[in-house]
C-alpha positions, 0 to 999 in steps of 0.5 A, spaced: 500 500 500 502 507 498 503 511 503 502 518 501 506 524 504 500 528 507 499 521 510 506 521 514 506 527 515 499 526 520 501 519 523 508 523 526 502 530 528 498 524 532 505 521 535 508 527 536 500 528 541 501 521 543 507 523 546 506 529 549 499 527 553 502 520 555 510 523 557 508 531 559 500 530 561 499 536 556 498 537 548 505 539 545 501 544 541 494 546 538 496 548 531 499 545 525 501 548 519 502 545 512 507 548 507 505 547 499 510 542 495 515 546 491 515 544 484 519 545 478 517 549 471 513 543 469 509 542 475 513 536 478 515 536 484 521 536 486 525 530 488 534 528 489 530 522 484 528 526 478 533 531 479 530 537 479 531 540 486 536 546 487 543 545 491 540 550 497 547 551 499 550 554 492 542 558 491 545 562 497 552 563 496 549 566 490 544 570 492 545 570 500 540 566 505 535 572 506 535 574 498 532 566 497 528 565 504 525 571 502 523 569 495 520 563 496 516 565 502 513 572 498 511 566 493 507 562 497 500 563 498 497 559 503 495 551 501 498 554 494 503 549 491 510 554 489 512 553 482 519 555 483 524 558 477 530 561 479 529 568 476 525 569 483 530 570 488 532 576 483 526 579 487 529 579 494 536 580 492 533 587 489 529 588 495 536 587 499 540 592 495 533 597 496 534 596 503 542 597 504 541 604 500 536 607 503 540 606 510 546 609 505 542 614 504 539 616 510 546 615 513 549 621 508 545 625 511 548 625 518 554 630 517 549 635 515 545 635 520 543 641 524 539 644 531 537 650 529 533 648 521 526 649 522 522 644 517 515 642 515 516 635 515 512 633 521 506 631 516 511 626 512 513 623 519 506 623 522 504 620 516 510 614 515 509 613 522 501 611 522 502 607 515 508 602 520 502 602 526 497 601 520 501 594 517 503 592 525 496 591 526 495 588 519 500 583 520 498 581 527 492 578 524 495 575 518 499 571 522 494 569 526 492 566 520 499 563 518 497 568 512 506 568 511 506 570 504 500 576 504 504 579 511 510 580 507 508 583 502 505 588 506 512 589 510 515 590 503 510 595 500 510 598 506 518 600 505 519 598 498 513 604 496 511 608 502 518 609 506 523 608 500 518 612 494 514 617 498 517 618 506 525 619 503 523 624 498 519 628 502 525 630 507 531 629 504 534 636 504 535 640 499 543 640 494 547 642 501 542 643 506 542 643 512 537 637 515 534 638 522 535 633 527 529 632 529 528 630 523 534 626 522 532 622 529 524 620 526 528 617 520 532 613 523 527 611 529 523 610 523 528 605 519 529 600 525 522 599 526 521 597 518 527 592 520 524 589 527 517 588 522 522 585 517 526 581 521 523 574 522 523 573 514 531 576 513 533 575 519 541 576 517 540 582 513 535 586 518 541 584 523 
């Protein structure tokens, strides 16, 4: 008789139960979650018999551990299988690099800081602010969910589009300006609240 994969995976589920009931008196957990299969261009599935499945260790020394850990997950809707093309790691390379120079830019700025600017920049900070408690809430409850794939494309709208696109360009000096401090200090409050959202799908590079 064919054991099938969910079928082995459900049978160590009920011992891993078992044991928790039998060993600790207590339910080892409520919750399971169940990734799909990653499959190849063709909709096989992958496996070291078809030779079809990537050297995970080379794909990261190419494109770095969050780069691929990124790609794949964004890609993964909930229950759906992942038809997996090595082109799609390009997504968090790139998303990496748009993270590294918004910090290079940010930190550019630092030498022209000054006291005494007055700015009109608190309406961009108040708004980039609500946008990060807005997706905060948001991601809360899509992780209730498991909804993985959905609360990482709300983090990466919200530093690809809403951070990176509109906060920086709103207060970014002027040519050889002077940058109020104030403005400096939200900034860089603001950048590392975007890496304490992002830290649990890229670990390596938010640390």
């Amino acid at each position: 008789t064919l054991v099938t994969a969910p079928e082995i995976i459900f049978f160590w589920v009920a011992r891993m139960i078992m044991a928790g009931e039998t060993f600790l008196d207590k339910k080892p957990f409520d919750k399971v979650y169940f990734t799909g299969i990653v499959r190849d261009k063709q909709g096989r599935k992958m496996s070291k018999s078809l030779g079809n499945s990537p050297d995970l260790l080379e794909l990261i020394e190419i494109h770095g551990a969050d780069a691929v850990r990124f790609s794949v997950m964004i890609a993964s809707p909930a229950g759906n299988d992942l038809l997996y093309d090595e082109t799609m790691l390009e997504q968090g390379r790139n998303f990496g690099n748009k993270m590294w120079n918004a910090m290079k830019l940010v930190k550019m700025w630092e030498a022209r800081v000054a006291d005494d600017v007055n700015t009109d920049d608190t309406f961009a900070i108040e708004w980039m602010e609500e946008r990060i408690k807005q997706v905060q809430l948001s991601i809360e409850e899509l992780l209730k969910d498991f909804r993985l794939s959905e609360a990482l494309k709300n983090i990466y709208s919200l530093i690809w589009d809403d951070f990176c696109s509109w906060y920086l360009e709103w207060v970014k000096p002027a040519q050889d300006a002077p940058l109020s401090a104030m403005v400096y200090e939200k900034t860089v409050g603001i950048y590392e609240s975007l890496l304490q959202l992002l830290h649990p799908f890229m670990p390596f590079v938010t640390e």
